[in-house]
C-alpha positions in Angstrom: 187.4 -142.1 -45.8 189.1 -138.8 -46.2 188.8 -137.0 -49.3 191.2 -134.1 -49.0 194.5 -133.1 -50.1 196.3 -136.2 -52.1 198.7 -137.6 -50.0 202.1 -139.0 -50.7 200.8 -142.6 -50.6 198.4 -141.7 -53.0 201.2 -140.6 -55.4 203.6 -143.2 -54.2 200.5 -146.2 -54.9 199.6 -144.4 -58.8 203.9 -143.8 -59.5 204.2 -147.6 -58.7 201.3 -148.8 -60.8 202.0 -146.6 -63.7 205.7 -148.1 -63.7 204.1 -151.7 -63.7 201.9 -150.8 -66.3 204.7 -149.1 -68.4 207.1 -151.7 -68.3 204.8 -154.4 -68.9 204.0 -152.2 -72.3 207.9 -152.3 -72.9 208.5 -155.7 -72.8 205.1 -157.2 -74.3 204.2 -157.8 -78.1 201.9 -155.2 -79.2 201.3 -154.6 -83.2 203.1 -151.9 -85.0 200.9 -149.0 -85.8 203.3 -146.4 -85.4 201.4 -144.9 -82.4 203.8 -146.6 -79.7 204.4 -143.0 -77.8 200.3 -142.6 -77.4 200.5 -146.3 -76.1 202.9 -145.4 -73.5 201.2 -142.6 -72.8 198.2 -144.0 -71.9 199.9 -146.3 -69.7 201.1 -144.0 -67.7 198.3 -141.5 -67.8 196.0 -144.6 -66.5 198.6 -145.0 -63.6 199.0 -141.5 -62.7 195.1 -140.5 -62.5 195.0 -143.4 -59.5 196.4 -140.3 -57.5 193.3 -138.8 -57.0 191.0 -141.8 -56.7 190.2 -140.7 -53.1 189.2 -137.4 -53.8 187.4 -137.6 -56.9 186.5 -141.9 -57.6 184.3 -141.0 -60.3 186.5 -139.0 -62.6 189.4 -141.3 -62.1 186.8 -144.2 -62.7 186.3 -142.9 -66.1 190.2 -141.6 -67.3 191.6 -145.1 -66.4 188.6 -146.8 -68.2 189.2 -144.6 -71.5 193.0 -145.1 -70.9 192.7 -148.8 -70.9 190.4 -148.9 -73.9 192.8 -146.4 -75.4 195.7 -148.5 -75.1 194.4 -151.8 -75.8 193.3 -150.0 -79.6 196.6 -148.8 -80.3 198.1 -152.2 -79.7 199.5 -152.1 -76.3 197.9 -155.6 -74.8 198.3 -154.6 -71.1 195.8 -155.8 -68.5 193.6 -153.2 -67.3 195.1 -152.8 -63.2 194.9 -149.2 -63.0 190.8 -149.6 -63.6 190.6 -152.5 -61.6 192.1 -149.8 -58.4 189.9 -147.6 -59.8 186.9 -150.0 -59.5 188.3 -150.8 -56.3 188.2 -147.3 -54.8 184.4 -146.0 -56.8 183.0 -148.7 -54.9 184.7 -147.7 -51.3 183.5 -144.6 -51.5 179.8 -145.7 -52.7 179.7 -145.4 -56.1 178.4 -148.8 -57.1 175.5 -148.2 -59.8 178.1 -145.9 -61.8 180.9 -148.7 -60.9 178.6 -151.5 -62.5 177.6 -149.4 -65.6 181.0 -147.7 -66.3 182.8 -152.1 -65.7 179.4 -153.1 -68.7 180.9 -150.4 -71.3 184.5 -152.2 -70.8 183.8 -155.1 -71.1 182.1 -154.5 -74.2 184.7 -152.1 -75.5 188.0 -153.8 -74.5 187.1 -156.7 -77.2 186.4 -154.1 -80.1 189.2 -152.3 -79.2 191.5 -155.6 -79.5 190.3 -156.7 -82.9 190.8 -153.2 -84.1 193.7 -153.4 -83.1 194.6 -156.3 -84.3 196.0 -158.2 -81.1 193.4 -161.0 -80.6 192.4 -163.0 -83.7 192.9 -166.3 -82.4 189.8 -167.2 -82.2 186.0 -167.4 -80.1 187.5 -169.4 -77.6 189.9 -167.3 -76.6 188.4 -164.2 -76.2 185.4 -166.0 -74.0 188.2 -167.0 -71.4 190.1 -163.6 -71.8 186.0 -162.2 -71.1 185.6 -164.2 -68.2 189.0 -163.2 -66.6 188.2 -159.7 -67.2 184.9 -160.3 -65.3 186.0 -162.2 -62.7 188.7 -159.6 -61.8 186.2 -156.7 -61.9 184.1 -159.1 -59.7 186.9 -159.1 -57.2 187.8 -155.4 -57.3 184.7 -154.7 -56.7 183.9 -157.4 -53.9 187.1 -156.1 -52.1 185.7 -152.3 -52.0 182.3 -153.1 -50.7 183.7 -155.6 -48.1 186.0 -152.6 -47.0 183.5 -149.8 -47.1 181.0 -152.1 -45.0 183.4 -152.7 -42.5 184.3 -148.5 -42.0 180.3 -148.4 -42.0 180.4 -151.2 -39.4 183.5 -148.9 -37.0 181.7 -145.7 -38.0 178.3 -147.6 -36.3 180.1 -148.9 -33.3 182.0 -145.3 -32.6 178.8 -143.6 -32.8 177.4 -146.4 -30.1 180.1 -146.1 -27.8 179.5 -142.1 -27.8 175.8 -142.8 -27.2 176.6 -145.0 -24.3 178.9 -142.8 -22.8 176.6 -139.7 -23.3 173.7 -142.2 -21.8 176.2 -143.0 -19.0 176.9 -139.5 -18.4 173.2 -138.2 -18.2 172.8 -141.1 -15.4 175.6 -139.9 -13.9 174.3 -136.3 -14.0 170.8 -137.4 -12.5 172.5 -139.3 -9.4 174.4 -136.2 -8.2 171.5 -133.8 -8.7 169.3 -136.4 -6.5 172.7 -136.9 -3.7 172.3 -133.2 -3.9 168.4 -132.5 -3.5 168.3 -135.2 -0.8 171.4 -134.3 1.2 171.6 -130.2 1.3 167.8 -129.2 0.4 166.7 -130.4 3.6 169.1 -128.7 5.5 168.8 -125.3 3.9 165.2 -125.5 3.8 165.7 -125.5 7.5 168.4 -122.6 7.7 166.2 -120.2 5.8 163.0 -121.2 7.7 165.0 -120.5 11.4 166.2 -117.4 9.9 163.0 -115.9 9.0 160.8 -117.0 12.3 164.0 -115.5 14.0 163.9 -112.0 12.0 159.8 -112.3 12.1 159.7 -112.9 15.9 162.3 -110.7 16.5 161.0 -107.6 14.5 157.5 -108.4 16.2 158.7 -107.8 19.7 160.3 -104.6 18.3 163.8 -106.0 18.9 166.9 -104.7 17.1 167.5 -107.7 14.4 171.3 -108.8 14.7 172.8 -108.1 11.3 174.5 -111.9 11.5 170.8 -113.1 11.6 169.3 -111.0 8.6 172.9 -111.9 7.0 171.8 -116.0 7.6 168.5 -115.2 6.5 169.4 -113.8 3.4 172.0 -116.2 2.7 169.6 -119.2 2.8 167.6 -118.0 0.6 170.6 -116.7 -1.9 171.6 -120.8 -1.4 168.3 -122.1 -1.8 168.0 -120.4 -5.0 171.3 -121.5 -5.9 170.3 -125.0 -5.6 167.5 -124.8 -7.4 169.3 -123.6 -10.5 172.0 -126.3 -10.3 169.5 -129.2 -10.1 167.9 -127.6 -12.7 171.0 -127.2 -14.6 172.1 -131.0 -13.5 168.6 -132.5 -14.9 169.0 -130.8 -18.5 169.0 -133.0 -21.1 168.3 -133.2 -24.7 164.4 -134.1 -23.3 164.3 -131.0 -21.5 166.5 -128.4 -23.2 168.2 -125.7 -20.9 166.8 -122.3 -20.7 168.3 -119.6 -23.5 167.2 -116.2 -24.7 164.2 -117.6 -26.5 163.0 -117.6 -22.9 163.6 -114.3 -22.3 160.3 -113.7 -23.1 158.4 -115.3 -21.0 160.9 -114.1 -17.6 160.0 -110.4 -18.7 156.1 -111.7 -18.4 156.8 -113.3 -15.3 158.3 -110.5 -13.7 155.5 -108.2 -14.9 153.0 -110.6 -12.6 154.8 -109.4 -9.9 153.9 -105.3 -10.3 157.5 -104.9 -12.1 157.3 -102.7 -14.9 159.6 -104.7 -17.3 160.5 -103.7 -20.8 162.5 -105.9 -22.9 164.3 -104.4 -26.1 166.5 -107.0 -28.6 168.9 -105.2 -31.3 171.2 -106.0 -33.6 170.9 -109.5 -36.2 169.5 -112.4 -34.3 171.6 -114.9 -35.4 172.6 -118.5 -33.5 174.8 -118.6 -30.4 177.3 -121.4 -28.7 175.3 -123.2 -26.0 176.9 -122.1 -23.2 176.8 -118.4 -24.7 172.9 -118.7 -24.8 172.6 -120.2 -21.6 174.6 -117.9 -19.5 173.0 -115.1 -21.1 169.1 -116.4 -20.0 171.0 -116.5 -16.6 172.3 -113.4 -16.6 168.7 -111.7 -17.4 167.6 -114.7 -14.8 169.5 -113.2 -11.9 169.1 -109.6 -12.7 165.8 -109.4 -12.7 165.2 -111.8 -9.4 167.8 -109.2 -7.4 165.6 -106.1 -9.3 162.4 -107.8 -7.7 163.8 -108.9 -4.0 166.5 -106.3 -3.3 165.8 -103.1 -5.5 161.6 -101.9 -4.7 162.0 -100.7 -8.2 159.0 -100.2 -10.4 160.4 -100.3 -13.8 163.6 -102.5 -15.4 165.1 -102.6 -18.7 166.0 -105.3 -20.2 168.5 -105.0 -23.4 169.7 -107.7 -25.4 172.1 -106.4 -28.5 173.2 -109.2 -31.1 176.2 -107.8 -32.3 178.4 -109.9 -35.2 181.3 -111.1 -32.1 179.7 -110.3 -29.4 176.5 -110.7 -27.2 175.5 -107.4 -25.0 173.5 -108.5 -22.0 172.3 -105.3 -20.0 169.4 -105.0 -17.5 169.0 -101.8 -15.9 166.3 -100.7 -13.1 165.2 -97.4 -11.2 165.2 -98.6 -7.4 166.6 -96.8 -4.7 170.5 -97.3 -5.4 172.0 -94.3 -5.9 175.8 -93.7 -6.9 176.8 -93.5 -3.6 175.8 -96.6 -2.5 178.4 -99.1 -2.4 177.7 -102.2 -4.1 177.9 -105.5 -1.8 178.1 -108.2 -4.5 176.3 -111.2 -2.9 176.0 -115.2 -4.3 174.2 -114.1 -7.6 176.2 -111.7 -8.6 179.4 -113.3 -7.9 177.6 -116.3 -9.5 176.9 -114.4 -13.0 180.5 -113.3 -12.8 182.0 -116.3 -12.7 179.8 -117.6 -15.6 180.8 -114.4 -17.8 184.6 -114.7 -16.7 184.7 -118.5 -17.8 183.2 -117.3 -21.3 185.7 -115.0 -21.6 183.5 -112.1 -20.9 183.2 -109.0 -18.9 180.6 -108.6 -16.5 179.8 -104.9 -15.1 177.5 -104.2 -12.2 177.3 -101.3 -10.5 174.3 -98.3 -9.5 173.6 -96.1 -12.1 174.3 -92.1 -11.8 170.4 -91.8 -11.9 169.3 -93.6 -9.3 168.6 -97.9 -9.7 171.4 -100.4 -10.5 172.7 -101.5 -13.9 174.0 -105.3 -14.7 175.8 -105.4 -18.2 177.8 -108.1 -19.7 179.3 -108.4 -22.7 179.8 -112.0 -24.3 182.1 -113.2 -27.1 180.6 -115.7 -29.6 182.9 -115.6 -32.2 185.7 -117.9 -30.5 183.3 -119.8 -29.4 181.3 -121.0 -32.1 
């Protein structure tokens, strides 16, 4: 149930019972005191407050209570309807201990505030039945907020059900395709990159000049194998098995270190938390790098730099291979790979040799739009 800005019904639903509620105080009997302009008052007060009985249940629980009681002890013997919608609307939103104690201190005081008044001296009898009513309409105020708070518990509960299935649905979904895909291509380019490399091997054993269109199949079977690898990994993630993000980082510097790689990993800025697909794309980024810095570069030491900043996300791993400024960058399927993954973020993605010698991958991430 929404709880924000009063609307127009609210107004147009407190206007029309104040009205009721004022004209019924017009043309009952009510005893003389003198204090018929607080009467009327009240009255309308009681009506009005019904405005806000979705934002604030409990307060308007307690004015239109007071106003009835208030009221009924200046003489004005008006039924009690803006409490009962205030009843009504505590015990939507939840409030039914307060609802039941706030309804025991009216019915107590509505009685008193008769006889001081002076309205009801006719006898036992009648103020038993006019109790009873009283009750029995509180009962039913009450009775119709709970039934209608049960039943938005009861929608809530089946829209949260039907996400859940879908989600469930969805992960199913996921897990088909990544099997389709494992049992339908990995087979295949298992056997592409092994062909390639017996090829180049046998060929480079003889002494014979390797074909570039050979080395160029060998090394895109493997650039393809990897790929695959890291979308059936990305296709099997689920809430069991959390993607990979920068908390990871870690433990890919340590890896590559196994491998004789000098890596150095140095964070800045506030750590602070990161959209999903920010933190993600960023492991993959320092993924990538650092595969390329091992297979491609023969460089002994790589930097890896990861610079919180409060919009952005600087991603930058650098290393000291044997790329030199000259050396024209040939982006291949990882590279291109990491820029499409920045460029969907709405990132920038820079890689390029660096004027002393190695290559330098920086991207730069947004995470305030994102969030």
């Amino acid at each position: 149930m929404g709880r924000g800005r009063i609307g127009v019904g609210d107004w147009a639903i407190a206007a029309g019972v104040a009205a009721i509620l004022l004209v019924t105080g017009l043309s009952g009997q009510h005893s003389p005191t003198g204090s018929d302009l607080l009467g009327y008052a009240l009255l309308t007060a009681g009506g009005l407050a019904l405005a806000a009985r979705r934002r604030a249940p409990v307060p308007v629980l307690a004015v239109t209570g007071l106003c009835a009681v208030g009221h009924q002890a200046v003489g004005f013997d008006v039924p009690a309807v803006a409490y009962l919608f205030a009843v009504y609307g505590a015990v939507r939103a939840g409030h039914r201990a307060v609802t039941v104690a706030a309804s025991v201190l009216m019915l107590a005081a509505l009685p008193v505030a008769a006889m001081v008044s002076g309205l009801h001296d006719t006898g036992e009898a009648f103020a038993q039945a006019r109790g009873a009513l009283e009750l029995a309409w509180l009962i039913a105020a009450g009775a119709a907020g709970e039934a209608l708070r049960q039943a938005e518990r009861r929608a809530d509960e089946a829209e949260r059900t039907r996400e859940e299935t879908a989600r469930r649905r969805a992960d199913e979904e996921r897990l088909h395709i990544a099997r389709e895909l494992h049992d339908s291509l990995t087979h295949q380019i298992s056997v592409i990159k092994v062909q390639a490399e017996v090829a180049v091997h046998l060929a480079q054993k003889r002494g014979e000049q390797v074909p570039e269109a050979l080395l160029a199949i060998r090394e895109a079977g493997r650039e393809a194998a990897r790929e695959l690898r890291a979308t059936l990994e990305a296709l099997r993630d689920d809430d069991k098995n959390p993607p990979h993000g920068l908390a990871q980082v870690p433990d890919l510097v340590q890896r590559a270190r196994t491998t004789g790689l000098d890596a150095k990993l140095t964070i800045e800025g506030r750590r602070n938390d990161l959209p999903a697909a920010v933190d993600r794309t960023a492991y993959r980024i320092v993924q990538e790098s650092l595969t390329n810095v091992a297979r491609h570069a023969a460089a002994g030491t790589a930097w890896v730099r990861i610079d919180y900043r409060p919009d952005s996300l600087l991603i930058q791993v650098d290393d000291d291979g044997g790329t030199t400024s000259d050396t024209a960058p040939v982006p291949g399927v990882g590279l291109l790979g990491m820029h499409e993954r920045v460029t969907a973020l709405g990132g920038h993605l820079t890689a390029a040799p660096r004027r002393e010698g190695g290559f330098s991958v920086q991207a730069e991430l947004p995470v305030d739009q994102l969030s």
